[in-house]
C-alpha positions in Angstrom: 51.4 73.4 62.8 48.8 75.2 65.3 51.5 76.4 67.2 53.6 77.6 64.5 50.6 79.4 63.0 50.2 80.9 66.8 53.9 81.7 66.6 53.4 83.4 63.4 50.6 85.8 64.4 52.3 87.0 67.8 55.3 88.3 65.5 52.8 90.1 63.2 51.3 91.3 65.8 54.8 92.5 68.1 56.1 93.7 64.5 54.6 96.9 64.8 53.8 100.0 62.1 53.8 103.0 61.9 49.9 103.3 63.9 49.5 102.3 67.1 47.9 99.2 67.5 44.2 99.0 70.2 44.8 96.0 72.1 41.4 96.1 73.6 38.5 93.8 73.3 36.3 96.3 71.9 38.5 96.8 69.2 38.9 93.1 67.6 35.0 93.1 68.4 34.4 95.9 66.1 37.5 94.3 63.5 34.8 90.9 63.7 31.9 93.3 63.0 33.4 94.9 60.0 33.3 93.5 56.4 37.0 94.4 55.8 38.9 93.6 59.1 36.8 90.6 59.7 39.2 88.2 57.7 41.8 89.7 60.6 39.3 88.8 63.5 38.6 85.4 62.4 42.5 84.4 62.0 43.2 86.2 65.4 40.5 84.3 67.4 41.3 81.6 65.3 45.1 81.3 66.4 44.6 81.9 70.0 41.7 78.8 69.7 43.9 76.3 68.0 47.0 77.4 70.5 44.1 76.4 72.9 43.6 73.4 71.4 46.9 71.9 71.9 47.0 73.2 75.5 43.7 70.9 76.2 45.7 67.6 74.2 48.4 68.4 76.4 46.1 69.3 79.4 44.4 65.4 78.9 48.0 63.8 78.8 49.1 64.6 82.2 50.2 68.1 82.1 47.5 70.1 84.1 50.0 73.3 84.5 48.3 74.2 80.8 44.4 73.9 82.4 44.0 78.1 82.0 44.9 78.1 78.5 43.2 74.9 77.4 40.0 74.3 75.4 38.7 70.9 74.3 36.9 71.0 71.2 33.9 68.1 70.0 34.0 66.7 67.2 34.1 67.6 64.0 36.1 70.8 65.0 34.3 74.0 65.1 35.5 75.8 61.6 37.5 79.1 62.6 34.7 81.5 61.6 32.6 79.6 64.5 35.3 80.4 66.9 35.2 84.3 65.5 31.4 84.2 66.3 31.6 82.5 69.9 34.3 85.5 70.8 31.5 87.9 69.4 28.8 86.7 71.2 31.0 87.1 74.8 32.0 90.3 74.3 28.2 91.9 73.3 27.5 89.8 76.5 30.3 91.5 78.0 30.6 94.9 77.2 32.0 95.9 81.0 35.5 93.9 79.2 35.6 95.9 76.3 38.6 97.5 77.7 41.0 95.0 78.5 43.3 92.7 76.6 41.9 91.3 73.5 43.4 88.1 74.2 42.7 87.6 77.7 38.9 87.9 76.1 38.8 85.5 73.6 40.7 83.0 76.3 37.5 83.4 78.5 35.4 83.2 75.8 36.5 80.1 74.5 37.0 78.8 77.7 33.4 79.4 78.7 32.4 77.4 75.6 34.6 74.7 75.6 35.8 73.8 78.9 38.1 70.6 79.7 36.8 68.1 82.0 
């Protein structure tokens, strides 16, 4: 379900309309910032985390080719909005990233606060 939900939001994303879409990391930090894109930060960061999820599942059953793209999450499992917020804090903490990929961002990010062993 993770992955399909994953799945779901790279073809949203790839769909494209008629404005060009920022790909930047300052851009989904000021979509978290703002009241009415926020609902669009929180599933983004929220897609790429549970992707990330099942990379660190895999990751702890033998298959350490997944290891970049692999976050291992306590328990009870951060809610998504907590995800949102760790993204957030990295990237005011980061502000020399703001220009590249969004999603190479909220991997770090992530990574940084939940590492696998």
């Amino acid at each position: 379900m993770r992955l399909l939900s994953f799945i779901c939001l790279l073809l949203a994303l790839c769909a494209g309309g008629a404005e060009a879409y920022d790909s930047s990391t300052r851009y989904l930090y000021e979509m978290c910032k703002n009241e009415s894109t926020l609902g669009v930060c929180v599933g983004y960061v929220a897609a790429v985390g549970e992707f990330m999820e099942t990379m660190g599942i895999y990751k702890k059953q033998g298959h350490p080719d997944v290891a970049q793209f692999s976050i291992c999450m306590p328990e009870p499992t951060p809610s998504h909005a907590t995800m949102a917020q760790v993204f957030v804090n990295w990237a005011q903490a980061h502000p020399e990233a703001w220009s590249q990929l969004q999603l190479s961002s909220v991997i770090i990010a992530l990574r940084e606060k939940w590492p696998c062993p």
